[in-house]
C-alpha positions, 0 to 999 in steps of 0.5 A, a space after each residue: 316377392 312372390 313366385 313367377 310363372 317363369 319360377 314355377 315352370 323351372 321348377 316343375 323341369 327341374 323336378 320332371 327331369 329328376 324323375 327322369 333321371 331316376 331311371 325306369 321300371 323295366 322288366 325285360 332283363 329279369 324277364 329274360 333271365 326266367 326264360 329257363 326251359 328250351 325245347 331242345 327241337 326248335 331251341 324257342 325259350 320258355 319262362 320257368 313259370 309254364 306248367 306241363 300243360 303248356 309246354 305240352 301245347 307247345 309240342 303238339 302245335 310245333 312238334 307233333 311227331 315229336 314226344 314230349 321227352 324228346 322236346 323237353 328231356 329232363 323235364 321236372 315240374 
């Protein structure tokens, strides 16, 4: 007896909800984890991966009556 296309497509169900099941690739929780620097005036999170630079850009365009030490005390690069 050979394979129905009734078979085959129960089949391919079977499988498509196996992968389904196996859950997803999602990078929001560790994304959120990295998020390790504050600026302390306005409390906005920032990945451990932005250099100075960056956070710098950040205080000038949110905070430019504010230094760098005031929104980032202790900062270590």
């Amino acid at each position: 007896m050979g394979r129905s296309n009734a078979c085959k497509a129960q089949q391919k169900r079977d499988r498509n909800a196996a992968a389904a099941n196996a859950g997803g690739k999602s990078q929001l929780k560790v994304n959120q984890q990295a998020m390790t620097t504050f600026c302390s005036v306005c409390r906005q999170p920032f990945m451990s991966t932005q250099n100075k630079m960056q956070l710098q850009q950040h205080v000038d365009g949110k905070h430019p009556k504010n230094s760098f030490d005031e929104c980032f005390p202790g900062y270590q690069s």
